[in-house]
N, C-alpha and C positions, 0 to 999 in steps of 0.2 A: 699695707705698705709692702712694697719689694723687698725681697732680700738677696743678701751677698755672701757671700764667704772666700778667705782667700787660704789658700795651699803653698806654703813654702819649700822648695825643695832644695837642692845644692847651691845657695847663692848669701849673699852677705844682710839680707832682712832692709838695703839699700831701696827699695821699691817700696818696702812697706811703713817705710819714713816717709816713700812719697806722697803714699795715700792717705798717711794720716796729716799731712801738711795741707790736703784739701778738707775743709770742713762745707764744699757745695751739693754736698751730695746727702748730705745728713737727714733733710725733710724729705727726702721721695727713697732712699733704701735702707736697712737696718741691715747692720752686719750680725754676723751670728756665730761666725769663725775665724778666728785669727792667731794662732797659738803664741804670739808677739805679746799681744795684750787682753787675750781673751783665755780666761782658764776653761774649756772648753776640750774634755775626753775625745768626742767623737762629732764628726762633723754632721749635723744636720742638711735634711733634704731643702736646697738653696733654687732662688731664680738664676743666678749668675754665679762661677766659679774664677774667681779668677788665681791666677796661677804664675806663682814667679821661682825663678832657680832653674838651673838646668838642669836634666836626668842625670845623676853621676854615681847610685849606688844601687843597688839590690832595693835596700829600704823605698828612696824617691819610685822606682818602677811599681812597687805593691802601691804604695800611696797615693800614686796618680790615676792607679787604674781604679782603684775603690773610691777616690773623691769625683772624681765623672760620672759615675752611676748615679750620684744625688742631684743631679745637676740636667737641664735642658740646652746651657750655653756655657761657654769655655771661653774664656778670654787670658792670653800668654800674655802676662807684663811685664817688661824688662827685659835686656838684650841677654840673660842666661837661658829665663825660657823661650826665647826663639834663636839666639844661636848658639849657645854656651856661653858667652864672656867670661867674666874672671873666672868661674868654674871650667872651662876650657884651657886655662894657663894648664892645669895640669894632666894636659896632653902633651905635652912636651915630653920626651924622653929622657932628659934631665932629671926632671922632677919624679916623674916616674921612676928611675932608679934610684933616688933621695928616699922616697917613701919607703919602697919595697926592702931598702938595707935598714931601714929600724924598724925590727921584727916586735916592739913592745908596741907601738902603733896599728898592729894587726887585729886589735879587736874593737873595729870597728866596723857599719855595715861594707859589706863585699863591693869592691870597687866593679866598675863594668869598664871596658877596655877603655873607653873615652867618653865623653862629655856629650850628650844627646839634647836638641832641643824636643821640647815638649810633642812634639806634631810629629814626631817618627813614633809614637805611641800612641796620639792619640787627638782626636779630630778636635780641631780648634776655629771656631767661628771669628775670632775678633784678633787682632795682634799689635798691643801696644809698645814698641818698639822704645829704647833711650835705656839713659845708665844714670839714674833711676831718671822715670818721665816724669813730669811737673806736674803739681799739682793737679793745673788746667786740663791737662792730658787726662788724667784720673778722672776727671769731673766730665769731659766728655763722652767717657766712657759709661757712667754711673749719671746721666742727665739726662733729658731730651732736651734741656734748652742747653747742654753746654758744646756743641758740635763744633768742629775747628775743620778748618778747610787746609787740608794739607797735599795743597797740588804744586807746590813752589818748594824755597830753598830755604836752607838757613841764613842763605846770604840777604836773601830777599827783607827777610825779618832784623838783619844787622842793622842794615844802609849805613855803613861808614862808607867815606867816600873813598873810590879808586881813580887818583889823581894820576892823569894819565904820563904825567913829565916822570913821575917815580918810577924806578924799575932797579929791583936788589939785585943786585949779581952773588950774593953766597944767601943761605939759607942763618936765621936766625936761632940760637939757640933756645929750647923749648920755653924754657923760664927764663931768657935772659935779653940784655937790653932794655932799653925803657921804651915805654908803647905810647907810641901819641892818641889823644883818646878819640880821634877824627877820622884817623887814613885807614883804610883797608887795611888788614892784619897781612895780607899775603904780600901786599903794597911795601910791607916794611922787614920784609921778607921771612914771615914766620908759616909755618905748617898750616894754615887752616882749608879744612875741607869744605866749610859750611858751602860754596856754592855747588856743591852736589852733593849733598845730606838733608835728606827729607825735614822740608819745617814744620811748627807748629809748638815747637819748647818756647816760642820767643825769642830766641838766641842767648842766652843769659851769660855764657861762656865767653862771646865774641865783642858783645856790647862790654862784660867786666875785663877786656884787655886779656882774656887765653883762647888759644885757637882752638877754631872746632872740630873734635878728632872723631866725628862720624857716628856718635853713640847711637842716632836717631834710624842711621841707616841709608839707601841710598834713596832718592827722590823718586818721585811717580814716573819719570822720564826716564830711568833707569832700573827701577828694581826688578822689570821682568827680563833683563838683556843677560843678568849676571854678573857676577864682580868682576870682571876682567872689561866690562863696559865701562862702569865706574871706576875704576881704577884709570884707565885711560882718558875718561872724562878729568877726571884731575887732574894730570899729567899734563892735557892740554890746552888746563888753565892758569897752571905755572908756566908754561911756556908763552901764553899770549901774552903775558903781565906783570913776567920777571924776564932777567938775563942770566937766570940763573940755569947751572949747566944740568943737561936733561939725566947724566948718572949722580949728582948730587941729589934733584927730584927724586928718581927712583927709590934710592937710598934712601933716603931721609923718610919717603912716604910707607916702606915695606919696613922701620924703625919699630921698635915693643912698644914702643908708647900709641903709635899709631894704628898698627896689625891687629891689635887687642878687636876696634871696633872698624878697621876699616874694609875688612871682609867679612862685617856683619850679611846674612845671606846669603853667603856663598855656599852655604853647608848643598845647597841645591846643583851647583855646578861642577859638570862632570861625574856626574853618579845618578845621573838618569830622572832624579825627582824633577817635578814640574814646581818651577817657580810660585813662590807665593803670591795670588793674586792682589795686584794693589788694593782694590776692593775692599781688603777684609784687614788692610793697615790703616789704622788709623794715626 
C-alpha cells in the first residue's frame, strides 16, 4: 500500500480536519505522519508529502527542508501553503507592531519578515488550493478513481438562477438580509466571487446562502494572467448584472473579509516569479 504523511507548518490544523473528513482514500494509502493524531517523533520516508501552513518562522523553514528529503512528491494543501492566508494577516504592520511590543511573547521560534508560501523554498508537484478543500478535494488527490475536472467556476457548480429583471443598486451587507434560496447571490446584491473562483469544492458556501470569497482561487481562465486579471474579471461582473456603483464594487471587493482570499496567487505578480502552472492545481 502507498503511503502518506502530512507536515503542518504556520496554519490553524483547518486542512487537516479536512482530510480527515475524507475517509476515500483509506483502502489504497496509509498514513504514517500526522502530528494532529499521530504520536509520531520523526517523520518516516513517505510516497507523498503533503503539506499545509505557510512558512512563517525559523522552525517551519528547517521542517520543510528536512520533510522533503523523505519524500519523491510534494503536495501544498490549503490556501497558507500556497499563498499565506490567515498566516499572512500578520503581515500587516499593525499586527507586527502588536506583537513586537510584548516582549514576554519573544520566546518563541524566530519570526521571518513575512509569511512565505511553501514553493519559494521548495519544489512542489501538486497544489491544492481552498480554506480548508473538501473532502473530495483530499480524495482526489490521495485516488486515482477520485479525479475532479476543475476547468470551470464555482458559479458553474452553484446554478442559482440570475434573473435577469433583478439588478441591486447598493451592495448587501456580508451577513445581512435574508437570502432567497433560488437567485443568484450577486443578483441580490451580495459579494460573491464564485464566477471567477476555480471549482471543484461543489460550491457548499453559495448553495448554503454565503458568498464565495475566492478561497479556491482564480479559475483556469485566469490563474496564469495574475490578480489584477481576476480582479477585473469580477469587477466586470458586478457591472454587467448589478447597478451597483463601480467605487462601491471596488470597495467592497478590496474589504478584509474579501482581500484575505481574493489575491490568492498573486504572491507571483510583480516580483518576477513565473505563475503557477494551471496544470499542477488541482
Amino acid at each position: 500500500m502507498k503511503t502518506f504523511a502530512v507536515l503542518q507548518l504556520s496554519g490553524c490544523a483547518g486542512c487537516e480536519v479536512g482530510l480527515l473528513n475524507s475517509q476515500a482514500w483509506i483502502d489504497e494509502y496509509r498514513l504514517l505522519y500526522m502530528p494532529l493524531v499521530i504520536s509520531v517523533h520523526d517523520m518516516p520516508d513517505t510516497d507523498r508529502l503533503l503539506i499545509s501552513g505557510g512558512v512563517r518562522t525559523d522552525e517551519d523553514v528547517y521542517n520543510l527542508h528536512r520533510a522533503v528529503r523523505k519524500t519523491g512528491y510534494v503536495v501544498a494543501i490549503g490556501t497558507c501553503a500556497i499563498s499565506g492566508g490567515i498566516a499572512s494577516l500578520g503581515n500587516r504592520d499593525n499586527v507586527r507592531e502588536l506583537f513586537f511590543s510584548q516582549s514576554a511573547r519573544h520566546h518563541v521560534p524566530r519570526l521571518l519578515p513575512r509569511s512565505y508560501p511553501i514553493d519559494e523554498y521548495v519544489s512542489v508537484d501538486l497544489y491544492l488550493p481552498g480554506c480548508p478543500p473538501t473532502p473530495e478535494l483530499f480524495h482526489s488527490v490521495l485516488s486515482e478513481n477520485g479525479k475532479i475536472r476543475t476547468n470551470t467556476t464555482v458559479c458553474a457548480e452553484c446554478r442559482r438562477k440570475k434573473i435577469r429583471e433583478i439588478r441591486p443598486a447598493q451592495i448587501t451587507g456580508f451577513q445581512e438580509g435574508k437570502v432567497s434560496p433560488e437567485v443568484c447571490l450577486i443578483k441580490q446584491g451580495f459579494l460573491c466571487i464564485g464566477t471567477s473562483t476555480r471549482n471543484g469544492c461543489g460550491a457548499p458556501c453559495p448553495r448554503a446562502g454565503h458568498p464565495c470569497v475566492g478561497c479556491r482561487g482564480p479559475s483556469n481562465a485566469l490563474i496564469e494572467k495574475g490578480s489584477d486579471a481576476w480582479f477585473e474579471s469580477i469587477k466586470k461582473v458586478f457591472v454587467a448584472l448589478t447597478d451597483i456603483p463601480d467605487d462601491a464594487i471596488e470597495e467592497g471587493l478590496r474589504s478584509p473579509q474579501l482581500s484575505l482570499f481574493l489575491f490568492q496567487f498573486s504572491d507571483y505578480a510583480h516580483t518576477g516569479r513565473l505563475p503557477r502552472p494551471k496544470e499542477k492545481v488541482v
